[in-house]
C-alpha positions in Angstrom: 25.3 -3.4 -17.6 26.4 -5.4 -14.7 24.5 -4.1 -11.7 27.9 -5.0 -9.3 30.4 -2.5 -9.7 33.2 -4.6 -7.9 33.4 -7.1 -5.1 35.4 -6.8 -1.5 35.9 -10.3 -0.6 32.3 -12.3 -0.7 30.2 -8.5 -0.3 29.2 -7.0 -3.6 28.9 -3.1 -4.2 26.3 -2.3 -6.3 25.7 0.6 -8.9 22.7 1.2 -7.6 23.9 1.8 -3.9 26.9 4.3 -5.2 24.8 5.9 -7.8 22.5 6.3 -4.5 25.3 7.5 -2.4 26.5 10.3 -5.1 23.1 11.5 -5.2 22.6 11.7 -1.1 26.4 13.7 -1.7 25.8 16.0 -4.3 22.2 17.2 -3.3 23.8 17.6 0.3 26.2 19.8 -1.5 23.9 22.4 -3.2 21.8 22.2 0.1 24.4 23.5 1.8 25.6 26.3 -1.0 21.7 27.7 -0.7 22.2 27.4 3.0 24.9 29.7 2.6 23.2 32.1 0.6 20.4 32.3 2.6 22.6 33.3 5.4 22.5 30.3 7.8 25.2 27.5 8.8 26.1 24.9 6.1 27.1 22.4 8.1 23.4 22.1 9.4 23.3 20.1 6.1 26.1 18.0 7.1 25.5 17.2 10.5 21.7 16.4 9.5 22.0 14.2 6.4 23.1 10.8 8.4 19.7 11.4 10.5 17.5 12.1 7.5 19.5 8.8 5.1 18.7 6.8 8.2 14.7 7.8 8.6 14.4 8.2 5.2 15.3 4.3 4.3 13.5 3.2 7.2 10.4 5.2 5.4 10.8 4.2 1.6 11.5 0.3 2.9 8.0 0.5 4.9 6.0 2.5 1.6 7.3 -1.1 -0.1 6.6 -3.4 2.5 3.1 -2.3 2.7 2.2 -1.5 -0.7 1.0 -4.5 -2.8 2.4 -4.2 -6.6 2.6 -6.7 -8.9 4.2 -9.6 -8.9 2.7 -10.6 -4.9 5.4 -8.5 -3.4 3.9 -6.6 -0.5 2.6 -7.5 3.0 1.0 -10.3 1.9 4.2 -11.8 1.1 6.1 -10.0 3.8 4.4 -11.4 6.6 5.3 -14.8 5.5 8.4 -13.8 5.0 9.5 -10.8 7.4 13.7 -11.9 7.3 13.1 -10.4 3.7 11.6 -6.6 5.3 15.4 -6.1 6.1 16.5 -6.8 2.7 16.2 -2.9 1.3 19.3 -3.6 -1.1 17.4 -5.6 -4.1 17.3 -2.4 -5.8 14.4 0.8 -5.9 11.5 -2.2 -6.5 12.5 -2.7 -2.4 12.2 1.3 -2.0 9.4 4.3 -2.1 9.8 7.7 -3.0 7.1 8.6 -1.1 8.4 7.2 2.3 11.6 8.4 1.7 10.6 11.4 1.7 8.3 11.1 4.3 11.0 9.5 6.5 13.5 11.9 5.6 11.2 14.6 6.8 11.0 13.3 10.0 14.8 13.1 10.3 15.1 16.4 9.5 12.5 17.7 11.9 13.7 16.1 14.7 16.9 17.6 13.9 16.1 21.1 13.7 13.7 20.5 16.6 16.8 19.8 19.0 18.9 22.6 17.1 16.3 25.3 17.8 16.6 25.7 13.9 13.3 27.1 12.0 12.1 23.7 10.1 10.1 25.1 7.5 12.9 27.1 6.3 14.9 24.1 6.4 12.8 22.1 4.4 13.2 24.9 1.5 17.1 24.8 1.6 16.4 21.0 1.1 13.8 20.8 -1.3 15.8 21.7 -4.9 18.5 19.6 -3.8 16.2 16.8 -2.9 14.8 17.2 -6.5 18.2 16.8 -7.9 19.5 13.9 -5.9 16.0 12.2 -6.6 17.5 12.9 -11.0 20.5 11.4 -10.2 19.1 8.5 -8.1 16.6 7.3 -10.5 19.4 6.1 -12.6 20.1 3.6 -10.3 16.8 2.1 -11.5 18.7 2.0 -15.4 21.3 -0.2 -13.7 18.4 -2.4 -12.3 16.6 -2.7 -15.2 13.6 -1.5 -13.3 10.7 1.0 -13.4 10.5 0.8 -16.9 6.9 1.4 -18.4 4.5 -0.8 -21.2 6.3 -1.6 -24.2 6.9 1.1 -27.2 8.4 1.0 -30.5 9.6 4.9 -29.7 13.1 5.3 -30.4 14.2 6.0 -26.9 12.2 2.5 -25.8 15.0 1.2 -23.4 15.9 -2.6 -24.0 14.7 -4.8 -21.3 16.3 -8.3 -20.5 13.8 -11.5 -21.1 14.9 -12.2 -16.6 13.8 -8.5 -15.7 10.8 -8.7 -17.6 7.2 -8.6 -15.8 4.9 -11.6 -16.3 2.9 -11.4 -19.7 5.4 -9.0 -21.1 8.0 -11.1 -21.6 7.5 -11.5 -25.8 8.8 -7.7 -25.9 11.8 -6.2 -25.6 12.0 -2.5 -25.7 9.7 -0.1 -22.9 9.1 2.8 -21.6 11.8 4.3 -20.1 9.9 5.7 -16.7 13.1 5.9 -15.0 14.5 8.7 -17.7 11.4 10.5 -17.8 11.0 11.0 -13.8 14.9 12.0 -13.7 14.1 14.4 -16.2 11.6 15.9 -14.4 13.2 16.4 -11.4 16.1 17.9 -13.2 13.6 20.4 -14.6 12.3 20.7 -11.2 15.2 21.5 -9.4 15.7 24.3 -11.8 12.9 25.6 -11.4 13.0 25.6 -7.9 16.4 27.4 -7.8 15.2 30.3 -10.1 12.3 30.8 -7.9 13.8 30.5 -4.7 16.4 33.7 -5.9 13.5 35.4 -7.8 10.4 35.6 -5.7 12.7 35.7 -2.4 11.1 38.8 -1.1 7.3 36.9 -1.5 7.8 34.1 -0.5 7.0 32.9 3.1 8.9 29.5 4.5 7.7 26.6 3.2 6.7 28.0 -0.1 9.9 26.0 -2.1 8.7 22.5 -0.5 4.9 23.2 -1.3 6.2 23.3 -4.6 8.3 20.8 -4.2 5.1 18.6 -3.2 3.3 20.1 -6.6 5.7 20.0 -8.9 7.0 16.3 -7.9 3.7 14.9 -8.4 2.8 15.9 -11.1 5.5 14.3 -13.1 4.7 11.2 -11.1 1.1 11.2 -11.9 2.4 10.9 -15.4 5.0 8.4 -15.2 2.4 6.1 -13.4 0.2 6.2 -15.8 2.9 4.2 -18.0 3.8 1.3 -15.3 2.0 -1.7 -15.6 3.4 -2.7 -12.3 2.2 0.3 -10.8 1.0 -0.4 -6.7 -3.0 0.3 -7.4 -5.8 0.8 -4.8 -9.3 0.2 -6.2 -7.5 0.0 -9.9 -6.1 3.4 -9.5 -2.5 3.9 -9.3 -1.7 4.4 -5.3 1.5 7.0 -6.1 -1.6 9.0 -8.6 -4.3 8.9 -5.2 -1.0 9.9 -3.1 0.3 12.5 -5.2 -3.0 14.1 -6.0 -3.2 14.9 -2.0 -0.1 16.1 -2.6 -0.8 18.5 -4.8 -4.5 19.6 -3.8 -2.7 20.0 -0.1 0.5 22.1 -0.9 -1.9 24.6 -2.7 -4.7 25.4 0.0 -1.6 25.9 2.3 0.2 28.2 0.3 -3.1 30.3 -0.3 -4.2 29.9 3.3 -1.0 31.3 4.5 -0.4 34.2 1.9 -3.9 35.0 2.1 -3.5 35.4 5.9 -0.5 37.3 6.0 -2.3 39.5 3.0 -5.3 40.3 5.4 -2.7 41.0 8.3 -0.8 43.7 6.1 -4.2 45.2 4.5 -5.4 45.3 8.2 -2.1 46.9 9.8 -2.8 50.2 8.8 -6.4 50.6 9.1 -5.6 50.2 12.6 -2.9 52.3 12.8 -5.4 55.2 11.9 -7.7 54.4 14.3 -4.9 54.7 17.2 -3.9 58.2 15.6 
C-alpha cells in the first residue's frame, strides 16, 4: 500500500497522518458521549483535545529522540543531527506511546487546572477512548510497514518489503504482525474499560478507569515487546517492558492505597459517631 494518500501541490498527505487524525476524532467522540453520561460538559473534550494533540506529540517525539533502538536512531544520532528532532512525520518509528501519553497528560492537566475541572475524573472520561484511538492508530504502523515483530511462518505473518526490512532480517519476508496484536488489545481494552466504568460506577473512586488504563495497557505491551527485535533496550531488557512494569506495579498500590483509605474512613465513621452519642 502506498503510504501517500494524495498529494496538494509538492506536500504529500500521508495515511499514516489521517489514519492518526481519525483516531484523535473518533476517541474525542466517545470521550465526549461518557462525558455526557457522567453528567459533565462535552465540549470539555473539544475545547481540550488541540492542547493535549499538541503536548502529546511534543512527548512521543522526545520518548523517540532519546530512546536509542536499533538501527543508531536515538540521541546519539540526534545530536548530530538535531534539524531531524523536528521531523515527527517519518511515521510511528519517529513517535512513542509512552510520551504521548505522557504529554498528553500534561495537556490535559493544565487544562482542567485553568477550568477548575476535577483532573482525575477527567482522565477516566479519557482513558477508554484513549485505548480506542490508540486501536485505530496503530494501523498507521500497517501503512508504514513498521512495528512488525521476528519472522513467523504463522498464517497471519504480515509480508514485509526487502526496503522496510531491519538489518540481518532482510532474507525473510513474512513477521510478526505487532502492530495487529497491540490494536487488538486495545480494542479489547477499551471494552473493557467501558463495561467497568458503567458496572462498578458506584465503587469506583476517580482515577480508577486510568489506573487500569496504566495496567491493562502494559500488559499487552510487555507482550508485544517481547516479539520486536528492534525493541529500544536498557541493560538488554526491552525499555517499554522496564517502563510498563512501573506502570503496572504503580497503578495497583494506588488503587489499594486509596480504597483502602477511604475503607478505613467509612469503618471508622461510625465508631465515632457512637462515641459522640
Amino acid at each position: 500500500m502506498n503510504p501517500i494518500a494524495f498529494r496538494l501541490g509538492p506536500f504529500a498527505v500521508r495515511w499514516y497522518g489521517i489514519i492518526l487524525v481519525v483516531a484523535a476524532l473518533v476517541g474525542s467522540y466517545v470521550a465526549s458521549l461518557e462525558a455526557k453520561r457522567r453528567g459533565e460538559n462535552p465540549d470539555h473534550v473539544w475545547n481540550a483535545l488541540l492542547l493535549c494533540l499538541i503536548f502529546g506529540i511534543i512527548g512521543a517525539r522526545l520518548y523517540h529522540v532519546f530512546s536509542s533502538p536499533v538501527g543508531g536512531v536515538g540521541w546519539n544520532y540526534y545530536r548530530k543531527h538535531p534539524i531531524e528532532i523536528f521531523a515527527f512525520w517519518h511515521g510511528f518509528a519517529g513517535l512513542g506511546i509512552f510520551g504521548a501519553v505522557a504529554g498528553g497528560l500534561l495537556g490535559l492537566f493544565i487544562y482542567t487546572w485553568r477550568s477548575k475541572l476535577n483532573f482525575w475524573r477527567w482522565v477516566d472520561i479519557s482513558a477508554p477512548a484513549l485505548l480506542l484511538g490508540q486501536a485505530i492508530g496503530r494501523w498507521g504502523n500497517f501503512v508504514n510497514q513498521e512495528l512488525y515483530g521476528y519472522p513467523t511462518n504463522l498464517p497471519w505473518g504480515i509480508y514485509i518489503a526487502p526496503q522496510n526490512r531491519l538489518p540481518g532480517l532482510e532474507s525473510y519476508e513474512r513477521f510478526h504482525p505487532c502492530f495487529l496484536y497491540e490494536s487488538l488489545w486495545n480494542l479489547l481494552g477499551f471494552l473493557f474499560l467501558m463495561y467497568v466504568a458503567r458496572r462498578y460506577q458506584a465503587r469506583l473512586l476517580d482515577g480508577d478507569i486510568f489506573c487500569l488504563y496504566l495496567i491493562w495497557y502494559p500488559v499487552g505491551r510487555i507482550f508485544v515487546e517481547s516479539l520486536r527485535p528492534d525493541a529500544w533496550r536498557i541493560h538488554g531488557i526491552p525499555a517499554a517492558q522496564i517502563f510498563s512494569v512501573i506502570a503496572i506495579v504503580a497503578s495497583v498500590a494506588l488503587m489499594v492505597y486509596r480504597h483502602r483509605r477511604i475503607s478505613e474512613r467509612t469503618e471508622s465513621s461510625p465508631a465515632e459517631e457512637r462515641v459522640e452519642n
